[in-house]
MIMIZA-623192 format. One record per residue (C-alpha): y negated, x negated, z negated. Coordinates in steps of 0.05 Angstrom, whole numbers, plus 5000, padded with zeros to 4 digits. Example, Ala and Ser with C-alpha at 12.3 -4.5 7.8 and 13.67 -1.06 7.14 Angstrom:
<recs>
<rec yy="5090" xx="4754" zz="4844"/>
<rec yy="5021" xx="4727" zz="4857"/>
</recs>
This chain:
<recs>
<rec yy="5000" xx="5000" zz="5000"/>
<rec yy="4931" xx="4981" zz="5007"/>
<rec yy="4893" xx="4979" zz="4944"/>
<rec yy="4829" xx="4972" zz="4980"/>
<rec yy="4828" xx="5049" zz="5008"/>
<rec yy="4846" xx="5069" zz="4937"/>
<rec yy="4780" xx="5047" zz="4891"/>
<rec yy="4722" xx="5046" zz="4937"/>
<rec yy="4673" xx="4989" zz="4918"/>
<rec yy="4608" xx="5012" zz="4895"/>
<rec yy="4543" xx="4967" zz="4892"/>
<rec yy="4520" xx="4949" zz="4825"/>
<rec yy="4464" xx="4998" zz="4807"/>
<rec yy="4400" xx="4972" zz="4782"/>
<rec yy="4374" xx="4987" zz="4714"/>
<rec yy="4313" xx="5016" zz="4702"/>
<rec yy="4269" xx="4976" zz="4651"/>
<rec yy="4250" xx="5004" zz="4586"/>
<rec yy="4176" xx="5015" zz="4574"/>
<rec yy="4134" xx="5048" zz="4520"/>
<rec yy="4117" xx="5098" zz="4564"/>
<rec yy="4187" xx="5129" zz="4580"/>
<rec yy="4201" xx="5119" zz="4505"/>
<rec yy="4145" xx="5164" zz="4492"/>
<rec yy="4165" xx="5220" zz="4542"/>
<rec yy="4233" xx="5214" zz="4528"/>
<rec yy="4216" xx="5233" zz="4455"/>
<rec yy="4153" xx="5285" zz="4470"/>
<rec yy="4235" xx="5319" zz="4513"/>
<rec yy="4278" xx="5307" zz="4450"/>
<rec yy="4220" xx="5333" zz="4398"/>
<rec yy="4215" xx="5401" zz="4440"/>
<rec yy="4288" xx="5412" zz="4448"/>
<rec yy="4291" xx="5392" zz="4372"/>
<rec yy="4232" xx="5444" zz="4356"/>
<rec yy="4265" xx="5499" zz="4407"/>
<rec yy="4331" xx="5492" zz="4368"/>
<rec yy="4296" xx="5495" zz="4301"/>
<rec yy="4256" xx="5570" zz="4319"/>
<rec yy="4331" xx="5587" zz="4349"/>
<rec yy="4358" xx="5573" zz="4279"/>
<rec yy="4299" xx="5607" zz="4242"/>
<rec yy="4317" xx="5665" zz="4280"/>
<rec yy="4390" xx="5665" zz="4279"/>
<rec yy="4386" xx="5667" zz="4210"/>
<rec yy="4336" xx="5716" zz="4197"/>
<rec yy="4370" xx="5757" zz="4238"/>
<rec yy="4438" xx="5752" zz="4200"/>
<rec yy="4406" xx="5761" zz="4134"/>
<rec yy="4379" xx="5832" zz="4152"/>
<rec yy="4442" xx="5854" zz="4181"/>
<rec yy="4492" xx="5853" zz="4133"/>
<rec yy="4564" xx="5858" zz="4135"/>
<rec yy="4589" xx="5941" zz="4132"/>
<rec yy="4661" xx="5933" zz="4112"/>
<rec yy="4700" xx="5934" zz="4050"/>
<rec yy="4759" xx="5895" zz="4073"/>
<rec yy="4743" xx="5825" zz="4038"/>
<rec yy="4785" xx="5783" zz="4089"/>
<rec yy="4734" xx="5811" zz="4149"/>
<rec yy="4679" xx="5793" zz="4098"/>
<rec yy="4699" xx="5719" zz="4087"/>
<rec yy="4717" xx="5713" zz="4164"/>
<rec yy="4641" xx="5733" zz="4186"/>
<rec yy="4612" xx="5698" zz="4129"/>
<rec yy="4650" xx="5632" zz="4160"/>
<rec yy="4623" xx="5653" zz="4225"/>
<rec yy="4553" xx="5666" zz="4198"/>
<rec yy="4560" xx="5592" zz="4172"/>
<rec yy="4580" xx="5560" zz="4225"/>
<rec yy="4532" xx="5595" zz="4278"/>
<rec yy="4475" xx="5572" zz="4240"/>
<rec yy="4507" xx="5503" zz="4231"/>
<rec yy="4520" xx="5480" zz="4299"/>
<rec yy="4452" xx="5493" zz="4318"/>
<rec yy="4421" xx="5464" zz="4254"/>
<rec yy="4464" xx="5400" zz="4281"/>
<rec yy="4431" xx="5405" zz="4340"/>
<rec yy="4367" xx="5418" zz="4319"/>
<rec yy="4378" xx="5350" zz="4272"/>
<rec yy="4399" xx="5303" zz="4324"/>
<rec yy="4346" xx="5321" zz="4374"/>
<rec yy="4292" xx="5305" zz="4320"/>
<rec yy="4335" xx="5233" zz="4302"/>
<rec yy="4335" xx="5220" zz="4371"/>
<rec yy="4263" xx="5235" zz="4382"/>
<rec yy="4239" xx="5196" zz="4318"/>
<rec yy="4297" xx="5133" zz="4342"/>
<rec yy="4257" xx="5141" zz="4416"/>
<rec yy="4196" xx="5137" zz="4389"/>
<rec yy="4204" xx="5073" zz="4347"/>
<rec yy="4231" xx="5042" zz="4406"/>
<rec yy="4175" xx="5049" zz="4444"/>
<rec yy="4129" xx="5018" zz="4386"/>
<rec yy="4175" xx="4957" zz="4379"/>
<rec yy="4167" xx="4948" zz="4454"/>
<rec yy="4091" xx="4963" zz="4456"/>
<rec yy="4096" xx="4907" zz="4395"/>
<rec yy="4136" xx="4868" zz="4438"/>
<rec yy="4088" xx="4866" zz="4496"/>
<rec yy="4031" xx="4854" zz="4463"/>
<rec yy="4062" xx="4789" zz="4412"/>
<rec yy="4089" xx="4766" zz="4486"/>
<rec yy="4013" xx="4767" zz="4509"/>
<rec yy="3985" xx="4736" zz="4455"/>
<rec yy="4032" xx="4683" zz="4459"/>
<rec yy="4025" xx="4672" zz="4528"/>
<rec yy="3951" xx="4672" zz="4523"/>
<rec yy="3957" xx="4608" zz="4475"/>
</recs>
């Protein structure tokens, strides 16, 4: 067989270089979706505290309590990492503003 046909052979892609600026958009992106998730969570949970559970069967209680939990949870993880991720993005791009400037400086004397 040939192995050639198999894999094609790609090209190395180029990397894009890191600047302040795409640090900062990249976390204005992360800090919405962060916020978005947030209000979604706010109003998730607003809206299962004034609609309460009708039953009397305590296993169908416990289940949609779980449920309830979880719901409001996974988005509240959500809503967590975009803010780390904006906050991480954000330092990056004032260690590399840092960076630049120390570099001039330096290159200046």
């Amino acid at each position: 067989m040939n192995d050639q046909n198999l894999t094609p052979q790609t090209d190395a892609k180029e990397q894009i270089p890191t600047s302040p600026l795409r640090c900062l958009i990249g976390a204005v992106i992360s800090g919405g979706m962060g916020f978005a998730l947030y209000s979604l969570m706010i109003a998730i949970a607003t809206n299962f505290a004034t609609k309460p559970i009708h039953s009397i069967n305590p296993l169908v209680i416990k289940i949609s309590s779980a449920v309830r939990t979880l719901v409001v949870g996974v988005v509240a993880l959500g809503s967590g990492i975009f803010g780390i991720v904006a906050i991480g993005l954000l330092a990056l791009g004032v260690q590399l503003l840092v960076q630049k400037l120390t570099k001039q400086k330096s290159s200046e004397n």
